[in-house]
LOVEXLUM-683018 format. One line per field, with one value per residue (C-alpha): residue number from 0; residue in three letters; x, y, z. Coordinates in Angstrom, 2 decimals. Layout:
<rs>
k <- (NUM  ...)
r <- (ALA  ...)
px <- (X  ...)
py <- (Y  ...)
pz <- (Z  ...)
</rs>
This chain:
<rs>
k <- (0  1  2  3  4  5  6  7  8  9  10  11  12  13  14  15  16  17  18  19  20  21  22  23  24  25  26  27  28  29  30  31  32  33  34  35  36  37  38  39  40  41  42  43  44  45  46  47  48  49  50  51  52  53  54  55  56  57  58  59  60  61  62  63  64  65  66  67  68  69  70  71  72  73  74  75  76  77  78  79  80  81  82  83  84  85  86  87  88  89  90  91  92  93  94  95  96  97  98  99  100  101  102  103  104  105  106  107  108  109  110  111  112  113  114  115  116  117  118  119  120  121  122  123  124  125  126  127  128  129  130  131  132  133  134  135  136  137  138  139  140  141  142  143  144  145  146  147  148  149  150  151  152  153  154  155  156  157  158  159  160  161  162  163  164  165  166  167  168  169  170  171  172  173  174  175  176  177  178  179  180  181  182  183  184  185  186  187  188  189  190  191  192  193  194  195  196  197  198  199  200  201  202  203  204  205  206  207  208  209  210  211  212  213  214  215  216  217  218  219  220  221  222  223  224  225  226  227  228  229  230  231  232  233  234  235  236  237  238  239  240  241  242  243  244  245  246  247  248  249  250  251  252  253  254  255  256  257  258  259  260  261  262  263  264  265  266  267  268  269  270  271  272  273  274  275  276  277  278  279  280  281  282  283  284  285  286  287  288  289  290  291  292  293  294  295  296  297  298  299  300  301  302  303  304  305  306  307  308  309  310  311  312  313  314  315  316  317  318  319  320  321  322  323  324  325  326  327  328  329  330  331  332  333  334  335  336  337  338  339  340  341  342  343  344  345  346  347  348  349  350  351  352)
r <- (UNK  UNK  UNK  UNK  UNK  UNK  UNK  UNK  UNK  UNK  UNK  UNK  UNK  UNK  UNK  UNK  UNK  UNK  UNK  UNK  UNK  UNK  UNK  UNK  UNK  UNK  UNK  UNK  UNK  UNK  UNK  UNK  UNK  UNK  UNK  UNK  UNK  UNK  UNK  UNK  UNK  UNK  UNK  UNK  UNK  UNK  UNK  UNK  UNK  UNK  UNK  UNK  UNK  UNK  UNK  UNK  UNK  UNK  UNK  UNK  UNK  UNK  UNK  UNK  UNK  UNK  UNK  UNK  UNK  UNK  UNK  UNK  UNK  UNK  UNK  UNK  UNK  UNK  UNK  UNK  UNK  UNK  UNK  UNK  UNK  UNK  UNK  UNK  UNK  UNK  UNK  UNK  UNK  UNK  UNK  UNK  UNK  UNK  UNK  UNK  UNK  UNK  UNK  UNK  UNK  UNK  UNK  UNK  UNK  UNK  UNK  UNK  UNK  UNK  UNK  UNK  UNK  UNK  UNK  UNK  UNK  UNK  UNK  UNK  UNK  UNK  UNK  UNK  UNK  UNK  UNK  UNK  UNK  UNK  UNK  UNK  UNK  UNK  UNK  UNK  UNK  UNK  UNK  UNK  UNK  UNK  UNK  UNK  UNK  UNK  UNK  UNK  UNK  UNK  UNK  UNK  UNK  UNK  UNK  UNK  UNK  UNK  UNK  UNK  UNK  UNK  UNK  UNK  UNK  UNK  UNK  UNK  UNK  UNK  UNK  UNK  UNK  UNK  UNK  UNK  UNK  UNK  UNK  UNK  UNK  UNK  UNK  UNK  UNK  UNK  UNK  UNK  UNK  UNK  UNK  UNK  UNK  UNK  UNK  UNK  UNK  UNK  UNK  UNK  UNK  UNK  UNK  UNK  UNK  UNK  UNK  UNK  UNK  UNK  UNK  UNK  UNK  UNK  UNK  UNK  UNK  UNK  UNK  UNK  UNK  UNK  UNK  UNK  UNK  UNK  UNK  UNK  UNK  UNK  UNK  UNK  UNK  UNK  UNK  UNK  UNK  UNK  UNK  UNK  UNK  UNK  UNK  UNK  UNK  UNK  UNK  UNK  UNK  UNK  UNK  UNK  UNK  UNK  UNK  UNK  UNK  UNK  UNK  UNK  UNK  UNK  UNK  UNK  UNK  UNK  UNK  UNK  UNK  UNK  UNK  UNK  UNK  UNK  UNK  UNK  UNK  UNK  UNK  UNK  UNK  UNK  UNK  UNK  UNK  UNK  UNK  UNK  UNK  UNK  UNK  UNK  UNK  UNK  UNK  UNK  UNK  UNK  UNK  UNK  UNK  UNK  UNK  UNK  UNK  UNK  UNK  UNK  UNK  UNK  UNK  UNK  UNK  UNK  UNK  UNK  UNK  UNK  UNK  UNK  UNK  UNK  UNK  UNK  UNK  UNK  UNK  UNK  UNK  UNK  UNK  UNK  UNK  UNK  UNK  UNK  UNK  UNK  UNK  UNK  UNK  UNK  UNK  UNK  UNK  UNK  UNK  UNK  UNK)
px <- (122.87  119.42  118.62  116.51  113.10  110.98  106.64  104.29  100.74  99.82  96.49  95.04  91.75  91.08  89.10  87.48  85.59  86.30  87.53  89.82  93.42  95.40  99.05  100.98  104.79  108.17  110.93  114.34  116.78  118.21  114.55  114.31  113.62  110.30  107.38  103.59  102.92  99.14  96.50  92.72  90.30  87.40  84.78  82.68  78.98  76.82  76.54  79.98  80.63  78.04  79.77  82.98  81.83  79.72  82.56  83.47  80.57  80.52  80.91  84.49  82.77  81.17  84.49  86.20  83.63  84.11  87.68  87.39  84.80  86.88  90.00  88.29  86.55  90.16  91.26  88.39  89.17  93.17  92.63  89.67  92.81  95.22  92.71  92.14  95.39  97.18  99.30  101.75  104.62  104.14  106.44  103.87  100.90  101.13  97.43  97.46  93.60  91.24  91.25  88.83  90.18  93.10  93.73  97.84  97.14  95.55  97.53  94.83  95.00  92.99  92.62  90.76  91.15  92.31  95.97  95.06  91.94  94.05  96.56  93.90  92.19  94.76  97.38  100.04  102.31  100.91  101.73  99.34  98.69  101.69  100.97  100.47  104.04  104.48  101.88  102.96  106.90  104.91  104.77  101.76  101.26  101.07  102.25  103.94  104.03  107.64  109.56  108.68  108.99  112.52  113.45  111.20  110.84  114.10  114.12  111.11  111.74  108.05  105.89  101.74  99.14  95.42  93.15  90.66  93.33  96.10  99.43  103.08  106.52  109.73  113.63  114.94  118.40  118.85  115.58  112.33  109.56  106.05  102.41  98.97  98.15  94.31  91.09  89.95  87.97  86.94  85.06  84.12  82.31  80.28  78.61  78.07  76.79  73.91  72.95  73.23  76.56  79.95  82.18  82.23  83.38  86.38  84.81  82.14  79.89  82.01  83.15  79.29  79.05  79.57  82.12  81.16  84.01  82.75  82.90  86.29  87.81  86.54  88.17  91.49  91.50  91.01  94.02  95.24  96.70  99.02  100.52  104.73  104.54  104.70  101.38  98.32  95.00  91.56  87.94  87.19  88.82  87.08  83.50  84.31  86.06  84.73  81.44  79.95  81.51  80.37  76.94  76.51  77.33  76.10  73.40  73.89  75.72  77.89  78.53  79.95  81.70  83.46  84.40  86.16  87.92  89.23  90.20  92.00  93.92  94.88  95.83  98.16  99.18  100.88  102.79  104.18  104.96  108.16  109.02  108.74  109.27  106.84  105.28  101.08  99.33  96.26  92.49  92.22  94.49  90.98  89.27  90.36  88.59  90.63  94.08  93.48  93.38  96.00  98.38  96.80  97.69  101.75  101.86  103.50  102.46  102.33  104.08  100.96  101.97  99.98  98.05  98.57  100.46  98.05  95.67  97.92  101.13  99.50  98.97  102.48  104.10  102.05  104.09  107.09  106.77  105.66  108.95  111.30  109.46  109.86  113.67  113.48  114.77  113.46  109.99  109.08  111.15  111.20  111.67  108.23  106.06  107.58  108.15  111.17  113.27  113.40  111.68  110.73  106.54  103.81  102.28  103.46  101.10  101.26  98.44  97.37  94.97)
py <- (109.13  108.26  109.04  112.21  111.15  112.89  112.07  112.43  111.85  110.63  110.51  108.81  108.85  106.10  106.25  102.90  105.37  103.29  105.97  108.12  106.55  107.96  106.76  108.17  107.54  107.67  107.59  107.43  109.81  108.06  108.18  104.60  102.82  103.60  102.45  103.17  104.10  104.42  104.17  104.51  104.36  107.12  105.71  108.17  108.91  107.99  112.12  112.13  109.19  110.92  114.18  112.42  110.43  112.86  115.76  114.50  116.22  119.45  123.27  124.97  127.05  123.91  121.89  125.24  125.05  121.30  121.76  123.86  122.01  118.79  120.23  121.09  117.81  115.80  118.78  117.47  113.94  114.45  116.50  113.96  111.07  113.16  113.27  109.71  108.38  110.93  112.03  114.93  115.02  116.24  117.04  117.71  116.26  114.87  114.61  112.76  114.50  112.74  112.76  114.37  114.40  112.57  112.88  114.10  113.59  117.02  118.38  117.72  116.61  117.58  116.20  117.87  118.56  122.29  122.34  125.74  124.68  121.51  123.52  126.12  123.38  121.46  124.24  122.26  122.13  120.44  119.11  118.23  118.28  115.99  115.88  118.96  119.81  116.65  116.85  120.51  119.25  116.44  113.42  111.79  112.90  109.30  106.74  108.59  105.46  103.82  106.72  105.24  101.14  101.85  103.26  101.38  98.02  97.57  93.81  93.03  93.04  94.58  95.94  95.56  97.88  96.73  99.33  101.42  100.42  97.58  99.43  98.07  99.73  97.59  97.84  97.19  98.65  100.80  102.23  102.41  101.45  102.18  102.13  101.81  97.68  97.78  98.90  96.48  98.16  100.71  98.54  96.06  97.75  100.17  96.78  95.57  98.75  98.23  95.27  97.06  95.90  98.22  95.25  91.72  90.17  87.90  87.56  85.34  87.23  86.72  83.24  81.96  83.82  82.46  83.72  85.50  84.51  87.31  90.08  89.12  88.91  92.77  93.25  92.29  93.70  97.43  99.13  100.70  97.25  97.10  100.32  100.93  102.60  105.26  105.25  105.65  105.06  107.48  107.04  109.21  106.32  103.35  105.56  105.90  102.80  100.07  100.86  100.65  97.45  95.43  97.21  96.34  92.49  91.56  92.33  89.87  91.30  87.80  87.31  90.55  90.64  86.82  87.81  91.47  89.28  87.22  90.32  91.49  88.34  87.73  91.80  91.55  87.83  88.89  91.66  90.22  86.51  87.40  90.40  87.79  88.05  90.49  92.76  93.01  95.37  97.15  96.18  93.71  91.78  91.26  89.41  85.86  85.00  87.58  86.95  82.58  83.87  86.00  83.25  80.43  83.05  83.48  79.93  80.44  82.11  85.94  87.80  89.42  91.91  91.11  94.16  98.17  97.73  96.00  98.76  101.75  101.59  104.11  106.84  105.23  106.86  109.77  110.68  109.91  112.12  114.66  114.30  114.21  117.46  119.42  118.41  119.54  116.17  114.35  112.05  112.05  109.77  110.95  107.31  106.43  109.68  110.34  113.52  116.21  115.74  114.03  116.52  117.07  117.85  119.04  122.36  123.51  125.59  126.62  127.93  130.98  131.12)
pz <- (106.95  105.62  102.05  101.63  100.39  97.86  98.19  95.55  94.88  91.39  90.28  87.33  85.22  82.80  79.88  81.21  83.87  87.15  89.00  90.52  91.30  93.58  95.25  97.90  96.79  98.43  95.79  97.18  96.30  93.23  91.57  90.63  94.09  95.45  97.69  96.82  100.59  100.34  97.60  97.14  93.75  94.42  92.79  90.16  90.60  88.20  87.29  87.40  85.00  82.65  82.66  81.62  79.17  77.37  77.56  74.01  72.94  74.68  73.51  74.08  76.85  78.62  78.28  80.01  83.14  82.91  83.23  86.38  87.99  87.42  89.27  92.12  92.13  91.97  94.63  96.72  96.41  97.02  100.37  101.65  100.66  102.79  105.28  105.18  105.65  107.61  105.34  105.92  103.88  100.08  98.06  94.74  92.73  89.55  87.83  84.62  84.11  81.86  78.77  76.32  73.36  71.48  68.06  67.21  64.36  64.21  66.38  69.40  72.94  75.88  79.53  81.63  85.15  86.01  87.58  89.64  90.61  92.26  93.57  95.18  96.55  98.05  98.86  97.24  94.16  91.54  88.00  85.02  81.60  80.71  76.48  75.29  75.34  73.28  70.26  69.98  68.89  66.56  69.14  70.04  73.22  74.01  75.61  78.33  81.07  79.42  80.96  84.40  82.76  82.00  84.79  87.48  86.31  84.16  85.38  82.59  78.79  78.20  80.52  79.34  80.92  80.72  81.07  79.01  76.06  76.04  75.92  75.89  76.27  75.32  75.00  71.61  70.91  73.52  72.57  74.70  72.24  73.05  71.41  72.41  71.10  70.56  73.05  76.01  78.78  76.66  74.72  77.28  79.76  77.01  76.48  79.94  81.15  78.34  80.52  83.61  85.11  85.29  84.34  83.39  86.49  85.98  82.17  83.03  80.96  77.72  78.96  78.49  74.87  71.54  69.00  66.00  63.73  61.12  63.66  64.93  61.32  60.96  64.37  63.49  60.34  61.04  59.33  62.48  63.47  60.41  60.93  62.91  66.12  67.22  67.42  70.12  70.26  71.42  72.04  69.05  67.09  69.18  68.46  64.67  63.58  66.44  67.46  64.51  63.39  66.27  66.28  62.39  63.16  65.89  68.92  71.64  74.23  75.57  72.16  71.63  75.14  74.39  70.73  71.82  74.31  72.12  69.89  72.31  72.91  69.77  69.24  72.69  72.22  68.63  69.69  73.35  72.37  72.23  74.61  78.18  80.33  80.51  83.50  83.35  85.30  85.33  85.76  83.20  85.03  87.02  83.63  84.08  81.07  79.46  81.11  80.12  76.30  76.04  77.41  74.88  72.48  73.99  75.03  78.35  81.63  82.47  85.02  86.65  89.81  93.27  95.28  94.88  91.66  89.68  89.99  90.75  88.32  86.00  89.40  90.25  87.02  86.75  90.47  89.01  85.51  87.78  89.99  87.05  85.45  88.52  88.70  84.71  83.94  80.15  81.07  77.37  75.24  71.63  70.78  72.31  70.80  67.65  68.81  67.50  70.73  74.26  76.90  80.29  79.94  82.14  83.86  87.12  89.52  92.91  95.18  94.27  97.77)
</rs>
């Protein structure tokens, strides 16, 4: 008899602004084998991208209409993605949302992307707002991929995820340790855009700039490097403590794109040197200028993942913390957050059309 299947859709806004990721997933019945069946990136519009990146700055009653407006949006976008590829079994939704504010610190955490609106939209069952639960019993909120390392891709010591912000999750004594390492994307493309490009194709921009060895000395010694896990990083913290650093020291933009490259080398190349081997996904797995200096940095060649799961591990995982929430099974590691307990998060709606 054939295992029963489960399918979920996992969809996944970065904080790097690319677009909207979304997989189609089969997990077998166990949970930990499973195939990414189809996935797409919707790209954002330029009003779209500006919306998102200025929601930081909104009122509580703007941010509320952003919130709807956004579900429907990712609504839109799953149903024209079900459309696309045929699709007729689903099981659920997971949205991960994106992500407005992040600071547990204070107790805040807010990704937008109204769960009704998703469900009304797309007539499904959907699951969202995974960190909420988390920051509320003192975790970070953040990271909440290792759940889905552990479990999916037990066969690495460490799996890295370039994105918006370098983040690694690790076993160490029967313990899944997890922290966001330092910004990447985030960083990279604010600066290209100023010269009218989305991205620094395969780092060629930063390949051809010099390095400013007093702006990367600042770099690595912001304070948030020296402090334990857990720990996670937020835009509010890459527009207080990083902006202004590089802004202060330097104005040429392939100097500032080659020197935040090699930042993040050295930040990445420190902490994985000895976690191989070691899974890396995600779209800075595109930089080759980036990828070349993190392995000078390790001395030995990465493990870097081929096709759909380069780009689509983080929709990948969303699917699968939204499969283990709606069997009310733990896809928050206290270990990882900091939080009081272990915990199965996330909102569930149903269509209320």
């Amino acid at each position: 008899m054939q295992n029963k299947k489960t399918h979920v859709i996992g969809v996944m806004s970065g904080t790097s602004l690319d677009g909207l990721d979304i997989a189609y997933v089969a997990f077998e019945e166990d949970y930990k084998k499973f195939e990414i069946l189809k996935a797409e990136t919707f790209s954002y519009t330029a009003q779209w991208k500006k919306l998102l990146k200025e929601a930081i700055l909104q009122s509580k009653e703007k941010l509320k209409e952003l919130d709807l407006e956004y579900g429907c949006y990712i609504g839109e976008k799953v149903k024209e993605f079900i459309t696309n590829n045929k699709i007729e079994e689903i099981d659920l939704i997971a949205s991960h949302g994106h992500t407005v504010f992040h600071q547990p610190e204070k107790g805040i955490t807010l990704q937008i992307g109204d769960g009704q609106s998703i469900a009304n939209v797309t007539n499904h069952k959907v699951i969202c707002d995974f960190r909420t639960q988390d920051v509320e019993l003192g975790g970070q909120g953040a990271p909440l991929v290792p759940i889905g390392d552990q479990l999916l891709f037990e066969e690495y010591n460490s799996c890295v995820n370039l994105g918006g912000f370098a983040n690694i999750s690790y076993q160490e004594k029967n313990k899944r340790i997890a922290f966001d390492i330092c910004p990447v994307n985030i960083v990279l493309n604010n600066y290209t855009r100023k010269i009218g490009y989305d991205f620094d194709k395969n780092g060629e921009i930063a390949r051809g700039g010099t390095l400013n060895a007093e702006l990367l000395k600042a770099l690595n010694s912001l304070s948030y490097y020296n402090s334990k896990p857990p720990k996670s990083l937020g835009l509010e913290w890459v527009t207080a403590e990083v902006f202004p650093l590089i802004n202060d020291l330097e104005t040429e933009i392939p100097t500032i794109l080659r020197t935040f490259v090699k930042h993040s080398a050295f930040q990445i190349g420190r902490i994985i040197r000895e976690k191989g081997p070691v899974l890396v996904t995600g779209g800075g797995v595109y930089n080759t200028f980036l990828m070349e200096e993190i392995e000078k940095e390790v001395g030995f060649n990465i493990v870097k993942e081929s096709g759909e799961l380069i780009e689509f591990k983080e929709a990948l995982i969303f699917a699968f913390l939204g499969l283990l929430r709606d069997k009310d099974k733990i896809n928050c590691l206290q270990s990882v957050t900091g939080a009081i307990k272990d915990h199965s998060s996330g909102k569930i709606y149903t269509s209320k059309k």
